[in-house]
Short mmCIF file of the C-alpha atoms (twelve columns), coordinates in Angstrom:
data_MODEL
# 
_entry.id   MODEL 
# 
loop_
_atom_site.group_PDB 
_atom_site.id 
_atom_site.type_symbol 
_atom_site.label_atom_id 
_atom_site.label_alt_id 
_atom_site.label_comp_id 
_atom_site.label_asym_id 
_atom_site.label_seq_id 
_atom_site.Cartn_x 
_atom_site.Cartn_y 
_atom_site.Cartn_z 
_atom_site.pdbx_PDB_model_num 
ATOM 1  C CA . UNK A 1  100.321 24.844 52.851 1 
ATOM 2  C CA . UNK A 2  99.936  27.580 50.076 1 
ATOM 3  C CA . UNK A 3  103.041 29.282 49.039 1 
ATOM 4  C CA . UNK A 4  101.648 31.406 46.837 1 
ATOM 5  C CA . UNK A 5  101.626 35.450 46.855 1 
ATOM 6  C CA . UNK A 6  98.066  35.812 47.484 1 
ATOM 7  C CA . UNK A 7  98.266  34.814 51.060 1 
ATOM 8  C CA . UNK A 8  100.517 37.846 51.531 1 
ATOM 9  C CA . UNK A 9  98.971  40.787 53.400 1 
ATOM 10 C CA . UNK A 10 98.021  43.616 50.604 1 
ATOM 11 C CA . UNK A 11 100.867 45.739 52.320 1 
ATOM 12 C CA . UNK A 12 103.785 43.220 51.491 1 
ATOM 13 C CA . UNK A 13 102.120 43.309 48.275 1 
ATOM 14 C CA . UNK A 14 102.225 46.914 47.945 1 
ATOM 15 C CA . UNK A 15 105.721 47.094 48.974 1 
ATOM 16 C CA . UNK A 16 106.713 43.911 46.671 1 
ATOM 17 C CA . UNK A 17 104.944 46.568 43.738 1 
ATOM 18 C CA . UNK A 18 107.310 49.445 44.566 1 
ATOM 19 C CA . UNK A 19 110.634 47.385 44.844 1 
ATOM 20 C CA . UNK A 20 109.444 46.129 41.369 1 
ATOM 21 C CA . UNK A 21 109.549 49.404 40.030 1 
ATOM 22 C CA . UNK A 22 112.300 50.924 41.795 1 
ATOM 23 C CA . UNK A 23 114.789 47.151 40.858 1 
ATOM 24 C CA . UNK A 24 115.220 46.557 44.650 1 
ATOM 25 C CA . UNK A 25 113.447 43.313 44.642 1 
ATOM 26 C CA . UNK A 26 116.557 41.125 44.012 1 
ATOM 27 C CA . UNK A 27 117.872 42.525 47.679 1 
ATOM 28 C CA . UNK A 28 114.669 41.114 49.382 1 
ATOM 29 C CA . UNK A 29 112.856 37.672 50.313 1 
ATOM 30 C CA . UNK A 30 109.291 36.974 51.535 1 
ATOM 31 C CA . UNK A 31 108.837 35.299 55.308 1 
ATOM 32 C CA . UNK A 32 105.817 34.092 55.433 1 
ATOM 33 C CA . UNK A 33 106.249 33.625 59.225 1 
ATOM 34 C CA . UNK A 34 106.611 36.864 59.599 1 
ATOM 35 C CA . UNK A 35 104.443 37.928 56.812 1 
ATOM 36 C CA . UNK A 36 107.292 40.660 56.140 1 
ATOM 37 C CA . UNK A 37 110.094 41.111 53.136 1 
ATOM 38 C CA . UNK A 38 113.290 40.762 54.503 1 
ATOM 39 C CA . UNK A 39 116.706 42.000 53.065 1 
ATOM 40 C CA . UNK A 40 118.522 38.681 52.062 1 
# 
């Protein structure tokens, strides 16, 4: 099973983009599940 980012839905992708900028992205994981970032 791919783990990779591409099999994330653009808008997780989009959101991953913004908490890039902004230095959130430490706070947040990637549920693949769920297809949603969650707060760790």
């Amino acid at each position: 099973m791919p783990r990779e980012w591409f099999v994330a839905p653009i808008r997780v992708i989009d959101e991953v983009i913004h908490l890039i900028q902004n230095g959130n992205i430490l706070d947040y994981k990637y549920d693949a599940k769920q297809q949603q970032l969650l707060l760790k």
